[in-house]
Backbone as CSV, one residue per row, in Angstrom:
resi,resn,N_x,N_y,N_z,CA_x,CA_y,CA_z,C_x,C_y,C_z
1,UNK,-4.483,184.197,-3.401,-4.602,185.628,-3.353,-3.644,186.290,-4.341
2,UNK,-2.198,185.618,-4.305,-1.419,186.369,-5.467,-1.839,186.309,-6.820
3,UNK,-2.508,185.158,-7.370,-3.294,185.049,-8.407,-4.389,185.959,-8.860
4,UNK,-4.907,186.122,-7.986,-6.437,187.372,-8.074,-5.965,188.702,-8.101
5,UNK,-4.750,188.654,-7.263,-4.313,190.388,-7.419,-3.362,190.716,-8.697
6,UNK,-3.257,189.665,-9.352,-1.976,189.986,-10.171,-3.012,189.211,-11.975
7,UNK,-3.918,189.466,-12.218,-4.640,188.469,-13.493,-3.711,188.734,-14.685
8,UNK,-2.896,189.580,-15.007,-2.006,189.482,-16.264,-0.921,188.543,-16.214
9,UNK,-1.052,187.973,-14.841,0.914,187.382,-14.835,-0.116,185.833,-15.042
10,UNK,1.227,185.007,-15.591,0.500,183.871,-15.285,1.429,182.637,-14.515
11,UNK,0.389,182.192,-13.711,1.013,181.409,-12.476,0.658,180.199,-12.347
12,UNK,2.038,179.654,-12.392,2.119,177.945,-12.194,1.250,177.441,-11.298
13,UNK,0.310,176.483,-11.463,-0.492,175.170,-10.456,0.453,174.381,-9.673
14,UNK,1.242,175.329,-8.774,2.400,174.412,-8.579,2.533,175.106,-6.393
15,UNK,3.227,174.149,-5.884,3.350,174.671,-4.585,3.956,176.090,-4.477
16,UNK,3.710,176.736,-3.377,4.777,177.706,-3.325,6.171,177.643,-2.819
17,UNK,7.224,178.108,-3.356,8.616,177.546,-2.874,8.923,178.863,-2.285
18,UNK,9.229,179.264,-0.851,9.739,180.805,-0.719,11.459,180.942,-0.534
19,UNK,12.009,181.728,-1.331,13.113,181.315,-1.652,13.663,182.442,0.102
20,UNK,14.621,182.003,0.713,14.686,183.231,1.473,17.004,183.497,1.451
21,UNK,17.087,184.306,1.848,18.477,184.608,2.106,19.218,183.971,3.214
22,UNK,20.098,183.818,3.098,20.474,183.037,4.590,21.860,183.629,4.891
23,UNK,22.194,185.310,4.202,22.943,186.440,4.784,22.350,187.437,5.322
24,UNK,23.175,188.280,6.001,22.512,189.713,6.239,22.505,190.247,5.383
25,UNK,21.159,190.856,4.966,20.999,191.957,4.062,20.008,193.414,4.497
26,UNK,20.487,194.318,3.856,19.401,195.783,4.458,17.806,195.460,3.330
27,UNK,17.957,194.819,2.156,16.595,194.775,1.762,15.910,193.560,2.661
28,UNK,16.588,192.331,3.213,15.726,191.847,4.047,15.557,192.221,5.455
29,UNK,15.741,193.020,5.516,15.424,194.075,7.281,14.216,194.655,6.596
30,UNK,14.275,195.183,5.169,13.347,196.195,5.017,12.044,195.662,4.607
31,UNK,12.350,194.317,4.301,11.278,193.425,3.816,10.489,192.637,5.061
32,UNK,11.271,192.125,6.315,10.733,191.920,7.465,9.980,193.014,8.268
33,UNK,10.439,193.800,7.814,10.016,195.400,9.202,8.979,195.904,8.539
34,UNK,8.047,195.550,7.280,7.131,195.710,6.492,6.576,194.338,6.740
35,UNK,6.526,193.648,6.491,5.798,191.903,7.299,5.627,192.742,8.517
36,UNK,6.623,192.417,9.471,6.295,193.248,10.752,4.955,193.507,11.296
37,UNK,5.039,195.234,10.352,4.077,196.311,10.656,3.178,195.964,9.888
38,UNK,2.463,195.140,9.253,1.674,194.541,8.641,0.638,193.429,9.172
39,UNK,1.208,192.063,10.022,1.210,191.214,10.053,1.479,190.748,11.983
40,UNK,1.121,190.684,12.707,1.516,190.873,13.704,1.853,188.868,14.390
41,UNK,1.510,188.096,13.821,2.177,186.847,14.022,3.520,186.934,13.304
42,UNK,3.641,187.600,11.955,4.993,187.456,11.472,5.782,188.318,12.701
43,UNK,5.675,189.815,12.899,5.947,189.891,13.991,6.581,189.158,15.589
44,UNK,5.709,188.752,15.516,5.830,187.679,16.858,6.976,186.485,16.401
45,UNK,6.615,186.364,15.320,7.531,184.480,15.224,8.767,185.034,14.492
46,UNK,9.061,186.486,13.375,9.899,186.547,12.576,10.644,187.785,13.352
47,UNK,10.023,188.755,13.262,10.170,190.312,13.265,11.074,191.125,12.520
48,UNK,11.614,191.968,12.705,12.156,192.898,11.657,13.650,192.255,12.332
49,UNK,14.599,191.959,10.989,16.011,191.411,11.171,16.415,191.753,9.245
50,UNK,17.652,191.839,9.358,18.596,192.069,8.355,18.889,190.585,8.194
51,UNK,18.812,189.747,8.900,19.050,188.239,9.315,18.462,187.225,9.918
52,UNK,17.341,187.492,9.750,16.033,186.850,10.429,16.450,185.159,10.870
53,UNK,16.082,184.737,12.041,15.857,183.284,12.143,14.887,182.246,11.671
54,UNK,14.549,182.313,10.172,13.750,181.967,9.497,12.921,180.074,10.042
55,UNK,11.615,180.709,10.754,11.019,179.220,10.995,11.129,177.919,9.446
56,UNK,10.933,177.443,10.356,10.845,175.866,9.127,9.256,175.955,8.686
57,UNK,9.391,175.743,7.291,7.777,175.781,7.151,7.907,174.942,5.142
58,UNK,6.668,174.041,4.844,6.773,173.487,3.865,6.947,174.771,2.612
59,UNK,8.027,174.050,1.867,8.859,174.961,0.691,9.832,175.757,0.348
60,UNK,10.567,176.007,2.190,11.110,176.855,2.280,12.789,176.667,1.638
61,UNK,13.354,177.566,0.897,14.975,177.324,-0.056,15.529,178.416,0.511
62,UNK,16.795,177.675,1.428,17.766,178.846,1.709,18.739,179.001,0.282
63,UNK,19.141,180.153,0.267,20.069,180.298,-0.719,20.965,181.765,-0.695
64,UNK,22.085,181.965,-1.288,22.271,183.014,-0.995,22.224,184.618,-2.140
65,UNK,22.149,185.906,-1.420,21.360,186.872,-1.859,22.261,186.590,-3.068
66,UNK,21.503,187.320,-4.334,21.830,187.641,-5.603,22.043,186.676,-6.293
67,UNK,22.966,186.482,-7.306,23.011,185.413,-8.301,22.241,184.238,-7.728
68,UNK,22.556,183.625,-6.340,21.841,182.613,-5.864,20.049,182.348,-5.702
69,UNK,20.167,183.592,-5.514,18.460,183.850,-5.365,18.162,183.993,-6.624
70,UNK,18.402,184.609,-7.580,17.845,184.492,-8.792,17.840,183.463,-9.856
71,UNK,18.909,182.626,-9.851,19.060,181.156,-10.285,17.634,180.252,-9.664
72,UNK,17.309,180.035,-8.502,16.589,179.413,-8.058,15.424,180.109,-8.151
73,UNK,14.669,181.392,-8.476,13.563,181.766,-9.123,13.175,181.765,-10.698
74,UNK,14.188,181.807,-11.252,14.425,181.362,-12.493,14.510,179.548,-12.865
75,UNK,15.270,178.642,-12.280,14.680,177.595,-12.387,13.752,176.726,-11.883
76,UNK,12.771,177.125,-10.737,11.937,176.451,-10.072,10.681,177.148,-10.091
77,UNK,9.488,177.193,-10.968,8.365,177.654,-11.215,7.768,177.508,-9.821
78,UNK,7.208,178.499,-9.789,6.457,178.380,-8.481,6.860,179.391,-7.527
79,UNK,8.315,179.787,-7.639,9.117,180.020,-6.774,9.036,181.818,-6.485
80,UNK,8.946,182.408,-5.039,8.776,183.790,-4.702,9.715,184.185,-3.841
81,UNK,10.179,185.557,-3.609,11.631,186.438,-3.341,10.806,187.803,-3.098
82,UNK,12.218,188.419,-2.429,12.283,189.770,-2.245,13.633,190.436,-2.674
83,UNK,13.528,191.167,-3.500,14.702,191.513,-4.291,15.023,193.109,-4.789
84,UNK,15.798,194.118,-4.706,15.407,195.086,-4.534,14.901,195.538,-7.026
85,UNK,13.713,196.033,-6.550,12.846,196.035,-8.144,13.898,196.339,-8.968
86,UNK,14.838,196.904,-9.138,15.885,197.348,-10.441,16.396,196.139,-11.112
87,UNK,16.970,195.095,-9.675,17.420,193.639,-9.785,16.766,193.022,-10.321
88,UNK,15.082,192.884,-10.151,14.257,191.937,-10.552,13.639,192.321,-12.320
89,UNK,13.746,193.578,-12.427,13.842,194.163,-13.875,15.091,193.842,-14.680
90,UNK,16.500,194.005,-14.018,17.337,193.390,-14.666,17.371,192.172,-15.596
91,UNK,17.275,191.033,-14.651,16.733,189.626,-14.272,15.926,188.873,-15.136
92,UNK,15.003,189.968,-15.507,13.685,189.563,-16.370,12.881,188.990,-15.227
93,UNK,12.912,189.382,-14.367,11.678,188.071,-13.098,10.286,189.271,-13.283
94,UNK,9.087,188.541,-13.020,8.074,189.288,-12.618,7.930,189.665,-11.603
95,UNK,7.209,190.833,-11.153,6.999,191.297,-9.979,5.404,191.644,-9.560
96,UNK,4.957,191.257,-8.245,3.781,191.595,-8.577,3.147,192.335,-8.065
97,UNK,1.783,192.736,-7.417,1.341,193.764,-6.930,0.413,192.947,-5.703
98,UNK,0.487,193.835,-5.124,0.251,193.068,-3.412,-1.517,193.945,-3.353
99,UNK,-1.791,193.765,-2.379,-3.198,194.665,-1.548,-2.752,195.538,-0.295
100,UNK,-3.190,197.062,-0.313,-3.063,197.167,0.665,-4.477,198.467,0.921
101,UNK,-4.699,197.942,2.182,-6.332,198.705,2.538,-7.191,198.372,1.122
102,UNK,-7.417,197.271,0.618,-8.649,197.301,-0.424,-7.878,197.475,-2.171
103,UNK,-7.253,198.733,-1.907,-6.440,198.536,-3.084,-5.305,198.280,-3.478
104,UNK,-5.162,197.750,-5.059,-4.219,196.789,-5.516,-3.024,197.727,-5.824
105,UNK,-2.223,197.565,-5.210,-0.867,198.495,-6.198,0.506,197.772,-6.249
106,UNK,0.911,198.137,-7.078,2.187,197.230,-8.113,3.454,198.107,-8.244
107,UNK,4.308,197.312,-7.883,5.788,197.781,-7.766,5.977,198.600,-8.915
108,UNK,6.528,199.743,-8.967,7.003,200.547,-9.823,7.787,201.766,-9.243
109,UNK,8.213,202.938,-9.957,9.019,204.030,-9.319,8.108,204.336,-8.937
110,UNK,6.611,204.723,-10.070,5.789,206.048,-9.114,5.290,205.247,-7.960
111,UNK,4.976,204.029,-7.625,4.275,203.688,-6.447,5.282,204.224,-5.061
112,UNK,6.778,203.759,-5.559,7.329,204.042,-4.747,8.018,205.456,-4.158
113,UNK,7.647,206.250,-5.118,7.634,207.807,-4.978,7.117,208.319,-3.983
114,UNK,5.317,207.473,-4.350,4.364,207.466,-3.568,4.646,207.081,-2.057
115,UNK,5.306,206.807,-2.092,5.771,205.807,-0.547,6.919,207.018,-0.046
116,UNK,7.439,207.976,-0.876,8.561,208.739,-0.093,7.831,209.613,0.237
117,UNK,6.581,210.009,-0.186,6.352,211.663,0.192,5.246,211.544,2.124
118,UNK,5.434,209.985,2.421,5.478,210.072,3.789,6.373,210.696,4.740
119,UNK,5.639,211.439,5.659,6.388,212.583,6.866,7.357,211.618,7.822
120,UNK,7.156,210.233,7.822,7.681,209.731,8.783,8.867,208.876,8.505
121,UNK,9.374,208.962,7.246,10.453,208.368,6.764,11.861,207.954,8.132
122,UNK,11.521,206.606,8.056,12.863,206.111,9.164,14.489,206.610,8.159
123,UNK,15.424,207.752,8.318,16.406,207.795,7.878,17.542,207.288,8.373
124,UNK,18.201,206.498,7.935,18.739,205.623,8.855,20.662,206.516,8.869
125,UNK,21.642,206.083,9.560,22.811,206.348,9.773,23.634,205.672,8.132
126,UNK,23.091,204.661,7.201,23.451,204.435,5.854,22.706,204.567,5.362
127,UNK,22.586,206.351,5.238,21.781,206.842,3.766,20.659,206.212,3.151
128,UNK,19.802,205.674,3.768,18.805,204.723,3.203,17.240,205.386,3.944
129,UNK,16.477,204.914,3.615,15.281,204.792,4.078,14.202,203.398,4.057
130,UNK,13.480,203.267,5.097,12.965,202.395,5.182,11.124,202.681,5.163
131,UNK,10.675,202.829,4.260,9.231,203.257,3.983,7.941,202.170,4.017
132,UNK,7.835,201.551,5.147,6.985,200.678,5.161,5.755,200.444,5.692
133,UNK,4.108,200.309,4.962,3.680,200.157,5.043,2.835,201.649,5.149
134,UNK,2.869,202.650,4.397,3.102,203.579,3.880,0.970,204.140,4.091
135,UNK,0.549,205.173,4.402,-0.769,205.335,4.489,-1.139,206.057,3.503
136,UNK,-0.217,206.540,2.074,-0.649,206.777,0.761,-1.276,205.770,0.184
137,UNK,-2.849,205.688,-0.575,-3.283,204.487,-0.678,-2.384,204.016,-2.742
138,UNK,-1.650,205.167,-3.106,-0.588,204.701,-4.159,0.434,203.995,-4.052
139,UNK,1.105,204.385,-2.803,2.106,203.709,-2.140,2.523,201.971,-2.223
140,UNK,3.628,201.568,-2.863,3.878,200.005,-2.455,4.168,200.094,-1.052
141,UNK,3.331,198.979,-0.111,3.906,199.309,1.080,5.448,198.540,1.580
142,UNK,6.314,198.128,0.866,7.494,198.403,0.822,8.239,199.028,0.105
143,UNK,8.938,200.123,0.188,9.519,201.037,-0.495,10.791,201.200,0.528
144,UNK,12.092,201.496,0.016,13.022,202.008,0.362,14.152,202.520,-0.588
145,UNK,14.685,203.273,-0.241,15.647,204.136,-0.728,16.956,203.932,-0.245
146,UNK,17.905,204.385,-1.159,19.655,204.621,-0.751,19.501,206.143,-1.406
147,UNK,20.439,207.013,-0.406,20.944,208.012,-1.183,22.304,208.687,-1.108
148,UNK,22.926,209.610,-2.026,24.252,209.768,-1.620,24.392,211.634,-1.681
149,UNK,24.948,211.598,-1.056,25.603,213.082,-1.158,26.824,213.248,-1.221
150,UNK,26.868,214.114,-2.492,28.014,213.665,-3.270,28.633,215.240,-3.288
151,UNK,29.926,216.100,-3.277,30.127,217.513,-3.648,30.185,217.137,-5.254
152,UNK,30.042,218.458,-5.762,29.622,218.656,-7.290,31.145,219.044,-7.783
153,UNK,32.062,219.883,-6.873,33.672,220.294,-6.949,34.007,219.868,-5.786
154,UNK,35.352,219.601,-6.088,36.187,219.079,-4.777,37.746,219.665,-5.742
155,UNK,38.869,220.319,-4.841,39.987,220.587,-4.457,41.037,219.297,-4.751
156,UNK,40.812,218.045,-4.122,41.160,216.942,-3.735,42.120,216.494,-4.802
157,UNK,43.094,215.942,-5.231,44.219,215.065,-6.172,43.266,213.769,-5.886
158,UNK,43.722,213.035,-6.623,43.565,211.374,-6.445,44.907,211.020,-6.464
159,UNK,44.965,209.686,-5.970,46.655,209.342,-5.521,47.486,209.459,-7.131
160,UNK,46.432,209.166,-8.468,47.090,208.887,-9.543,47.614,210.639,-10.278
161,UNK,47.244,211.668,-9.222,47.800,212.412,-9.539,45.891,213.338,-10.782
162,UNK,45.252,212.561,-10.722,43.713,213.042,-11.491,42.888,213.512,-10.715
163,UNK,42.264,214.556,-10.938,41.306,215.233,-10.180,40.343,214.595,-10.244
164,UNK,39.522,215.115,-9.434,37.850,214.264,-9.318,36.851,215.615,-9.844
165,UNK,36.888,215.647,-10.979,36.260,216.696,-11.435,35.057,215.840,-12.539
């Protein structure tokens, strides 16, 4: 199926290796809780975790988030992740475009734009959002956000005696 939805990328004749994290992370909460609401055996056997108890299943590579995860998608063809898209653009990794309701849509800002202008945005207590599985049919149905609120002036010294201007 990733083959048919994705015909520009080209993909190794090779097993699938799923690389997974074996820390807590908020993109893998946001990546389970989208499986989740998607998928209702992943549900059942995985469910939404920052730290999931990942079943045993043929291919599976623990490793850990960042440099680790990307070393091992980079040297093992075959090999698939969840990584937040800026990282995987960094990286040089491909990314691809999933199905959702019939149509094909592919990681990018506007998809994921598409995914904020949902009414039901989970805002969480760390500035984030969790946008999953989104009923814009533009929408990646994982999308999430960080945001900050920042003052534009502040009063404040810094200990070195420099303003924060």
């Amino acid at each position: 199926m990733i083959v048919a939805l994705n015909p520009t990328k080209t993909m190794p004749d090779l097993a699938i290796r799923v690389v997974v994290h074996e820390k807590k992370s908020g993109t893998t909460g946001l990546f389970t809780a989208a499986l989740a609401s998607m998928h209702p055996y992943f549900a059942a056997t995985v469910g939404k975790s920052e730290q999931p108890s990942w079943p045993s299943f043929p291919g599976k590579v623990v490793t850990t988030q960042g440099t680790g995860q990307v070393a091992e998608l980079k040297a093992h063809p075959g090999s698939i992740s969840w990584m937040v898209m800026s990282e995987a653009i960094t990286f040089g990794l491909d990314r691809i475009s999933i199905e959702k309701n019939g149509i094909v849509v592919a990681p990018s800002a506007a998809s994921v734009e598409y995914a904020q202008y949902e009414l039901d945005i989970n805002r969480n207590a760390r500035f984030s959002a969790e946008i999953t599985n989104p009923s814009n049919p533009n929408a990646y149905p994982i999308s999430g956000f960080t945001y900050l609120i920042l003052r534009k002036n502040t009063t404040r010294t810094r200990s070195d005696g420099l303003t924060c201007e």
